[in-house]
TIMI-2910 file (N, C-alpha, C, CB; in pm, 1 decimal, decimal comma, always signed):
<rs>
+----------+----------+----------+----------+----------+----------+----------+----------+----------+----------+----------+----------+------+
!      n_x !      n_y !      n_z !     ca_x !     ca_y !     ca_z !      c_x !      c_y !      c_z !     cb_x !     cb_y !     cb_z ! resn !
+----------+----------+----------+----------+----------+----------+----------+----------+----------+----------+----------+----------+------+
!  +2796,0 !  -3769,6 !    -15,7 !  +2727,3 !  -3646,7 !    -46,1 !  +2576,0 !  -3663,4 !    -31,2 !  +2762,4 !  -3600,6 !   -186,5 !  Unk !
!  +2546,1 !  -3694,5 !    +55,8 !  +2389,3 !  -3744,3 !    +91,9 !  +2329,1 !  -3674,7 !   +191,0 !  +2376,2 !  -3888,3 !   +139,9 !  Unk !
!  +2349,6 !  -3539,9 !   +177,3 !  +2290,5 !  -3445,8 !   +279,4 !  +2121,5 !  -3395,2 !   +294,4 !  +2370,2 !  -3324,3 !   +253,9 !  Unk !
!  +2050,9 !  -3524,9 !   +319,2 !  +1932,4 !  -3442,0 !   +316,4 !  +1903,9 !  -3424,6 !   +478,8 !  +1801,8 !  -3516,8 !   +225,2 !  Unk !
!  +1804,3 !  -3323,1 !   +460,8 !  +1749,4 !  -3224,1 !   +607,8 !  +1659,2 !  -3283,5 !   +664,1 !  +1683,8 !  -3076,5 !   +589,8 !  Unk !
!  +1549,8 !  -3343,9 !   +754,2 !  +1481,3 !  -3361,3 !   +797,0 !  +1394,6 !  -3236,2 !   +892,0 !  +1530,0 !  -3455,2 !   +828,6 !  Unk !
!  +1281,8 !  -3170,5 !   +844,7 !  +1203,0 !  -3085,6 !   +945,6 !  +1180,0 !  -3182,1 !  +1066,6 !  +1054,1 !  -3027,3 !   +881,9 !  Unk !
!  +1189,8 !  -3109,2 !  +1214,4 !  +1115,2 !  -3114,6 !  +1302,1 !  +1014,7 !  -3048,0 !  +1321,4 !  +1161,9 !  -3110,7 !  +1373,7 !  Unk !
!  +1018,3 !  -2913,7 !  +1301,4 !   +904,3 !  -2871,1 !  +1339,5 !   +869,6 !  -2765,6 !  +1203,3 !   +915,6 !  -2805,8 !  +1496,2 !  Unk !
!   +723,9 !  -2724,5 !  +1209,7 !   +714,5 !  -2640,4 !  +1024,9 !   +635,9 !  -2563,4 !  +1117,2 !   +623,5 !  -2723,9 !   +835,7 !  Unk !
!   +624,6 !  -2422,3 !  +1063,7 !   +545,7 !  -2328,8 !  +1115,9 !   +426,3 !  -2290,9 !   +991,4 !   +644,8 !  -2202,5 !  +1165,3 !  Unk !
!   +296,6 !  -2265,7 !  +1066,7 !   +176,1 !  -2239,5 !   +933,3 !    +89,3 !  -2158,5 !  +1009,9 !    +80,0 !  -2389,8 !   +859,7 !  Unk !
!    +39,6 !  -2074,0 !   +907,5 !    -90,3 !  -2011,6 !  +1035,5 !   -155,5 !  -2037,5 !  +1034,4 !   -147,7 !  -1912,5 !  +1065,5 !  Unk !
!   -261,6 !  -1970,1 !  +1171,0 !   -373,8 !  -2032,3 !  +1179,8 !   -526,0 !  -2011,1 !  +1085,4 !   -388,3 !  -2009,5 !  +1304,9 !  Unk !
!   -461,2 !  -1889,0 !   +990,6 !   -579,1 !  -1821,2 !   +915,8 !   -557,4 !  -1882,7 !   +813,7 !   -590,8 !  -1669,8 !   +895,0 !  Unk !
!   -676,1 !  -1834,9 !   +742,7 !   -595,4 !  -1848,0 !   +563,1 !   -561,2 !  -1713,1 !   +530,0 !   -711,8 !  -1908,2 !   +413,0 !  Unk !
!   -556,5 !  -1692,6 !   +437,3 !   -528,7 !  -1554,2 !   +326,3 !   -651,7 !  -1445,2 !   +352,4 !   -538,1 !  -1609,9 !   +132,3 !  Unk !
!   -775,4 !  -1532,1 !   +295,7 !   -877,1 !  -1440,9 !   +303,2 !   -925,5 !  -1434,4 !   +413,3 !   -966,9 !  -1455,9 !   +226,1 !  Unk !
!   -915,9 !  -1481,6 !   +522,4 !   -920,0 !  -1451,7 !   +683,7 !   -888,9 !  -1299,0 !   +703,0 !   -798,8 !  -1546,9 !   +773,9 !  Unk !
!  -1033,5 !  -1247,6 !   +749,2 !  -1049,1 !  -1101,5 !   +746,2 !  -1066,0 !  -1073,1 !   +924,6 !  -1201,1 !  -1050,4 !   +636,3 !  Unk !
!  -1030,1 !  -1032,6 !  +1002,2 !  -1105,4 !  -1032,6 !  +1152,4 !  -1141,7 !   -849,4 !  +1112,0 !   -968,3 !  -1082,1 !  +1339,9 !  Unk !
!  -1287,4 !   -854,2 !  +1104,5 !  -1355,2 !   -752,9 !  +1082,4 !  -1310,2 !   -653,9 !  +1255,3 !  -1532,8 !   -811,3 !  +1042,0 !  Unk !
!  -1344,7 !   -672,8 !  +1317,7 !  -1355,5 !   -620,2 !  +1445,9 !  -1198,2 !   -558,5 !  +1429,9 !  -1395,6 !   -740,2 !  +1579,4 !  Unk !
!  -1119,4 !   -594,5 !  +1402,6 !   -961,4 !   -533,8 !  +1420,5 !   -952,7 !   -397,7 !  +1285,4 !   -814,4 !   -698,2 !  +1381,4 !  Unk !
!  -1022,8 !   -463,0 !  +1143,0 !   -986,5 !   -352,3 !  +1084,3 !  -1123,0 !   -200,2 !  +1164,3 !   -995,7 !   -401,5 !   +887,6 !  Unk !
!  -1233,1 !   -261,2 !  +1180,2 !  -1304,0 !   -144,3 !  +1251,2 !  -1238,7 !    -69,3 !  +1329,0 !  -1401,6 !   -177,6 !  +1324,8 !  Unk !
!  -1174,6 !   -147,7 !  +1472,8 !  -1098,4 !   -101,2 !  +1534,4 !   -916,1 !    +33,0 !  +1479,3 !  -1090,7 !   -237,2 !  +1589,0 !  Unk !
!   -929,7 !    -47,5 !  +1394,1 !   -804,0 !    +64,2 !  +1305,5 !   -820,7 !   +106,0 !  +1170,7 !   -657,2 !     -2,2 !  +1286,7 !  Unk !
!   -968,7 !   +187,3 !  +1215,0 !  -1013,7 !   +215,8 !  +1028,6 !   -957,0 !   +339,4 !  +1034,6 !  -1205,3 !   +225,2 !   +961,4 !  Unk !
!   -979,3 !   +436,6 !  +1157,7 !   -894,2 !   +517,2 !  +1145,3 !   -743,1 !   +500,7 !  +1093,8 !   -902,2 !   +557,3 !  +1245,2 !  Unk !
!   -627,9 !   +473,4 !  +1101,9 !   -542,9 !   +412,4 !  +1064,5 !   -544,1 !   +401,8 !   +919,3 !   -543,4 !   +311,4 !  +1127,3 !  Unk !
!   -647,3 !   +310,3 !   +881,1 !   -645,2 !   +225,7 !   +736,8 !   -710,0 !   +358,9 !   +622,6 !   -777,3 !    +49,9 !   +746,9 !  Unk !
!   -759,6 !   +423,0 !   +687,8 !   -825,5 !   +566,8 !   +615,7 !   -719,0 !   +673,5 !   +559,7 !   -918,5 !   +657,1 !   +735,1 !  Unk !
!   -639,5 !   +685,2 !   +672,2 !   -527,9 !   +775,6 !   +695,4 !   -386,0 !   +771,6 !   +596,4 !   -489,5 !   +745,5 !   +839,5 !  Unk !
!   -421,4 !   +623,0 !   +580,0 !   -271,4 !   +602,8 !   +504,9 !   -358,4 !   +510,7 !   +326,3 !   -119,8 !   +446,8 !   +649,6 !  Unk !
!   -440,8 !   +529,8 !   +301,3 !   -557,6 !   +541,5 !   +229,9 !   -531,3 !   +668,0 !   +134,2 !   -684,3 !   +556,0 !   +328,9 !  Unk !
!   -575,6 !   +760,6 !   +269,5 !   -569,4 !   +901,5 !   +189,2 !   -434,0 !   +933,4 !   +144,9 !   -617,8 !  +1026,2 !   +277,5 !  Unk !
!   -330,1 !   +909,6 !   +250,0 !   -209,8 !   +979,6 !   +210,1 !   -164,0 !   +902,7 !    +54,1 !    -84,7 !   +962,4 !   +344,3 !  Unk !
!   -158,9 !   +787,7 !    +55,8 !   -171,2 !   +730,2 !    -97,9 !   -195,8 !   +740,4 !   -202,2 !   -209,0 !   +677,5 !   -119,7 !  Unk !
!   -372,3 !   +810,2 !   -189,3 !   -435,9 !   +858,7 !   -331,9 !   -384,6 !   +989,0 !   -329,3 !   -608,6 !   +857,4 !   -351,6 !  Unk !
!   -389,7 !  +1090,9 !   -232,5 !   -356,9 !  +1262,3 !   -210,5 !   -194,1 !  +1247,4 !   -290,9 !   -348,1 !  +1331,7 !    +10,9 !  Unk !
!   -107,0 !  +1146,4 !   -273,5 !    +39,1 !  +1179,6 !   -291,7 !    +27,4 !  +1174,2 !   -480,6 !   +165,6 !  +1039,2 !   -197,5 !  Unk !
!    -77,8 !  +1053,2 !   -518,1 !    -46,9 !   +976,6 !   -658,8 !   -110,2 !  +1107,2 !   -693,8 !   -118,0 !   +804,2 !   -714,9 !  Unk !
!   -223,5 !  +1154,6 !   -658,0 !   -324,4 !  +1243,1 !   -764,2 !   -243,8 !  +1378,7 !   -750,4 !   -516,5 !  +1261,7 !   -710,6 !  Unk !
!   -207,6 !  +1435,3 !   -635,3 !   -139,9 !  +1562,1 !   -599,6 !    -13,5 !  +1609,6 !   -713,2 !    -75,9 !  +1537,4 !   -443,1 !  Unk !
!    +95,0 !  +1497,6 !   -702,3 !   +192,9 !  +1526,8 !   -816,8 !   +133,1 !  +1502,5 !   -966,9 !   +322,6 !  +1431,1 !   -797,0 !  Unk !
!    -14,6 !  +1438,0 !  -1002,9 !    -31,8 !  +1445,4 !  -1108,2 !   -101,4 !  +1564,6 !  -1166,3 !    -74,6 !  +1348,2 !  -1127,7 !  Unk !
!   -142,8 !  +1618,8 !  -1060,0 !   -232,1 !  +1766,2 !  -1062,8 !   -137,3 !  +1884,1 !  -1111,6 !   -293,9 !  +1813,0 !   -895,2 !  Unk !
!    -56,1 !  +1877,7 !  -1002,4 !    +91,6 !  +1996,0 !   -981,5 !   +161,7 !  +1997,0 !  -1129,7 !   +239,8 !  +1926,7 !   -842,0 !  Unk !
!   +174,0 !  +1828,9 !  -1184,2 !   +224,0 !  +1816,0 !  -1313,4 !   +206,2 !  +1943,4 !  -1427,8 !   +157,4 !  +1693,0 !  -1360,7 !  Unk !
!    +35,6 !  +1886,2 !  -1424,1 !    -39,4 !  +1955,4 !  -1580,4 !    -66,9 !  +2059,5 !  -1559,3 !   -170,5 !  +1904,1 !  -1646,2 !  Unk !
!    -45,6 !  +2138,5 !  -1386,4 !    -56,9 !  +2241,6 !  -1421,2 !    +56,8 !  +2330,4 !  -1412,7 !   -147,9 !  +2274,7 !  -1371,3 !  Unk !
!   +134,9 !  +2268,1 !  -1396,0 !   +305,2 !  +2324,3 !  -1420,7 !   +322,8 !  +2328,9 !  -1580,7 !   +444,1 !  +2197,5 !  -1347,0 !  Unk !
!   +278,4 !  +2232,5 !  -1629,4 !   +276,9 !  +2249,1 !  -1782,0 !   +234,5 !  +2410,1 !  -1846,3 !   +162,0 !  +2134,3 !  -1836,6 !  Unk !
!    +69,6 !  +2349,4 !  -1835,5 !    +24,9 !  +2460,2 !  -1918,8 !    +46,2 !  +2591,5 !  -1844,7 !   -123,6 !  +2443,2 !  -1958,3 !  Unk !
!    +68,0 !  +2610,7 !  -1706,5 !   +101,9 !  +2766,6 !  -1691,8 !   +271,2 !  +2814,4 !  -1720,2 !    +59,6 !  +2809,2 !  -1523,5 !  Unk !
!   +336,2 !  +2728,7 !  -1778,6 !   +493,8 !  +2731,8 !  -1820,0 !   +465,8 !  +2757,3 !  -1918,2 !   +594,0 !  +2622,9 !  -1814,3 !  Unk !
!   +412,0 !  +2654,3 !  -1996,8 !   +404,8 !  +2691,7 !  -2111,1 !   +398,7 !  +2854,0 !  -2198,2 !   +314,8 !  +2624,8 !  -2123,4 !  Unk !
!   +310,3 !  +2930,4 !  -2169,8 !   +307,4 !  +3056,3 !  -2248,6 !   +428,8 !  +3145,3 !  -2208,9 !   +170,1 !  +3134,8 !  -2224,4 !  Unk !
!   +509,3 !  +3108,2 !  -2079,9 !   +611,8 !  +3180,8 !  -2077,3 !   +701,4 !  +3133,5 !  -2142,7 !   +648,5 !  +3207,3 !  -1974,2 !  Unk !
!   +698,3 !  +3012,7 !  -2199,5 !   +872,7 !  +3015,2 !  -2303,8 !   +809,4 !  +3015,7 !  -2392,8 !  +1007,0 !  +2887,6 !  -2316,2 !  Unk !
!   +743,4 !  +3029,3 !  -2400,4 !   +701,1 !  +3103,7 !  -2545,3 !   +768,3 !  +3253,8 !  -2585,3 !   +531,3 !  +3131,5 !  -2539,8 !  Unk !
+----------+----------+----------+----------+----------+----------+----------+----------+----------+----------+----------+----------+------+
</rs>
């Protein structure tokens, strides 16, 4: 029962983490804007629609 594995080959990249290539996000800020907005517009939109579904419900079941 002596099954150990030996790697040949390991894969790693060439960046690190905080490896930013500025020129690519410029290039797709459009892009990065777009889905940006749709993000905050979706979180804030249903929280808007919420409170004001509330208080204009409200006086009718009353």
């Amino acid at each position: 029962m002596n099954n150990q594995q030996t790697w040949t080959e390991e894969i790693k990249s060439q960046n690190t983490l905080f490896s930013i290539n500025l020129k690519e996000v410029w290039h797709y800020r459009d892009l990065l804007l777009m889905l940006v907005k749709r993000d905050y517009v979706t979180f804030y939109k249903q929280t808007i629609l919420g409170t004001i579904w509330f208080y204009s419900s409200y006086p009718i079941l009353l």
